[in-house]
C-alpha positions in Angstrom: -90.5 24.0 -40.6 -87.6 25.1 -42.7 -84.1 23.7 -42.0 -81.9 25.9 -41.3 -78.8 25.5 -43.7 -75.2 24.7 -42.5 -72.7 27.4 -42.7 -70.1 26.5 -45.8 -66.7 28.0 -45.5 -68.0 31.6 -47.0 -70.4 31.9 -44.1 -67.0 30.5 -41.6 -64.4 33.4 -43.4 -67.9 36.1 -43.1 -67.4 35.5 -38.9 -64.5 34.8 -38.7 -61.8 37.7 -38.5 -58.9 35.4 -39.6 -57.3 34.1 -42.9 -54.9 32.0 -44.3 -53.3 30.4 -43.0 -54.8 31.5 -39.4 -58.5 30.0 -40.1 -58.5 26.9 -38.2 -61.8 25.4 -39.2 -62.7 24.2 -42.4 -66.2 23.0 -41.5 -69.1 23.4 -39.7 -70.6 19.5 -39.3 -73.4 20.6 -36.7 -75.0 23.6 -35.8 -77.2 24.1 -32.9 -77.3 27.7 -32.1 -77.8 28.7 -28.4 -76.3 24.9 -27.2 -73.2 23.2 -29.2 -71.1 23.4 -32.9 -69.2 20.4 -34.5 -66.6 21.6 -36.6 -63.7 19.6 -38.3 -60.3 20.7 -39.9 -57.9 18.7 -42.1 -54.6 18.7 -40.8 -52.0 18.6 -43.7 -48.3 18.3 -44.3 -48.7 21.8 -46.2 -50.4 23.8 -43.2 -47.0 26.2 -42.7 -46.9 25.3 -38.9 -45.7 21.9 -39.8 -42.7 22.9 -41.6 -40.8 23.8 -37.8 -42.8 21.7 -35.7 -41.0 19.5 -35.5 -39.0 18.6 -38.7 -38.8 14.7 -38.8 -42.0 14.3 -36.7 -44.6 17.0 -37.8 -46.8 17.9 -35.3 -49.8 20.7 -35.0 -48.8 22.8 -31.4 -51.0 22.7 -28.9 -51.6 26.5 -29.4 -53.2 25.9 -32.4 -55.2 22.7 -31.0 -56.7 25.9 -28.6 -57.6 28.3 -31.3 -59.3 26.1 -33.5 -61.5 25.1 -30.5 -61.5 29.0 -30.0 -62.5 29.6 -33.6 -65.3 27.0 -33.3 -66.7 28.5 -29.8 -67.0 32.2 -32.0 -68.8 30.7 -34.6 -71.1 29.3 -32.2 -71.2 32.1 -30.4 -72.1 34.7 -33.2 -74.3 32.3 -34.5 -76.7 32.4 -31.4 -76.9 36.2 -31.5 -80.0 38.1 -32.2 -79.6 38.6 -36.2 -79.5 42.3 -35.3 -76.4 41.5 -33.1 -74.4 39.4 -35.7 -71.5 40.8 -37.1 -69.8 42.0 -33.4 -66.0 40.8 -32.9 -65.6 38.1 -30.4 -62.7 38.4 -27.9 -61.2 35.8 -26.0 -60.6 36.0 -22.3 -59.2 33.1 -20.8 -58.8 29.8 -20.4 -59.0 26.9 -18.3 -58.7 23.1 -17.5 -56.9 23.2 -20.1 -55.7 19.1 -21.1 -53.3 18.3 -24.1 -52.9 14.5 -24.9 -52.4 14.3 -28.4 -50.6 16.0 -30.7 -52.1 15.6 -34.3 -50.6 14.8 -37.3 -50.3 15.2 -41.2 -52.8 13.2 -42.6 -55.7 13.6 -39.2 -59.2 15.2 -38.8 -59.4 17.3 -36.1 -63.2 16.8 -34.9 -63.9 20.2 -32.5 -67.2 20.0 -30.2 -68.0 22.8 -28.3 -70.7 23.5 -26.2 -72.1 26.3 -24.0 -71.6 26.3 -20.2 -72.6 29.6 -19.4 -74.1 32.9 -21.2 -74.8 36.5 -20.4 -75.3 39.3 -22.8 -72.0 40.4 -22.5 -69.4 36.8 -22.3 -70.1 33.2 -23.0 -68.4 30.0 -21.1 -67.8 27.5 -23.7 -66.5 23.8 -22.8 -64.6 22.5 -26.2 -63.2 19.7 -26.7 -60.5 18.3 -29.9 -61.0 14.3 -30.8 -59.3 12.7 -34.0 -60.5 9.2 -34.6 -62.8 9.4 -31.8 -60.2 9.8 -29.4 -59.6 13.0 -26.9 -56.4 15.4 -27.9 -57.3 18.3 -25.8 -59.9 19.7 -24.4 -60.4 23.7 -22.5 -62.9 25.9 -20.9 -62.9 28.8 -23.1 -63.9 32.4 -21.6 -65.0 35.4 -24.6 -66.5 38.5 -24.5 -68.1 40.3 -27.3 -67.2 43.7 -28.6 -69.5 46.3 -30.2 -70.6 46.2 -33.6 -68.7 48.7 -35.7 -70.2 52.4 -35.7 -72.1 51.4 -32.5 -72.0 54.2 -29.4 -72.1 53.4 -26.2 
C-alpha cells in the first residue's frame, strides 16, 4: 500500500482561503484523514501581531491561538472529504470550552492537535488543542460547516 504524502505548505495555502500574514499553520506533522491532524507554527518576533501585543513583552493573542487550531481543524476537515468534494469553503460556527493558559512567545512552536468529535455531511465537531514544549496553552471545541463548492446549485 502506497503512503499517502504529507501536505507541504502549497497543499496548506491550496485549502486554505487565507494569506500572509493570516495563515496560521506552517506544517502539517500528521495526517490522518477522517480522525486527527498535527500541525505546528513558528512563532516569531517578525509575525506583525507581535509588534502591539504587547510592546516589552510580545505575546501571540489568544485569538490567534483559536484560529490556528481553526485553520488546522479545516485542513483536516477538507482533507477527509470525498475527492469530488474537496475544494468547498469551510465556515466556522462556534466555539466552546474554550481554555487559555499560555500565551506564546517569540522564539515557541506552537504544536496544534485536532481531532474529530463529531461529523455529518453538512458540520464537523472538532476538539483541538495548542501545546508548546509539551505543555497545554489553550485548548476549544470548534463547530464548522461547509459551504458549496463554487458553481454548485442547490
Amino acid at each position: 500500500m502506497k503512503a499517502e504524502k504529507i501536505p507541504d505548505i502549497r497543499d496548506i495555502l491550496k485549502m486554505l482561503p487565507h494569506r500572509h500574514p493570516f495563515v496560521l499553520v506552517d506544517r502539517i506533522v500528521e495526517l490522518a484523514p477522517g480522525e486527527s491532524i498535527v500541525t505546528l507554527k513558528n512563532v516569531t518576533a517578525d509575525d506583525p501581531f507581535m509588534q502591539g501585543h504587547f510592546p516589552g513583552n510580545p505575546t501571540m493573542p489568544s485569538e490567534l491561538l483559536i484560529e490556528g487550531m481553526a485553520q488546522s481543524g479545516g485542513i483536516l476537515a477538507l482533507s477527509s472529504l470525498p475527492e469530488d468534494m474537496r475544494g468547498i469553503p469551510v465556515f466556522f460556527m462556534a466555539l466552546d470550552k474554550v481554555q487559555v493558559t499560555k500565551l506564546p512567545a517569540p522564539g515557541d512552536q506552537l504544536i496544534f492537535t485536532v481531532r474529530f468529535l463529531k461529523k455529518s455531511s453538512w458540520a464537523v465537531k472538532l476538539a483541538a488543542l495548542a501545546t508548546v514544549d509539551g505543555n497545554k496553552v489553550c485548548e476549544a471545541e470548534i463547530m464548522a460547516t461547509f459551504g458549496r463548492k463554487k458553481g454548485a446549485v442547490g
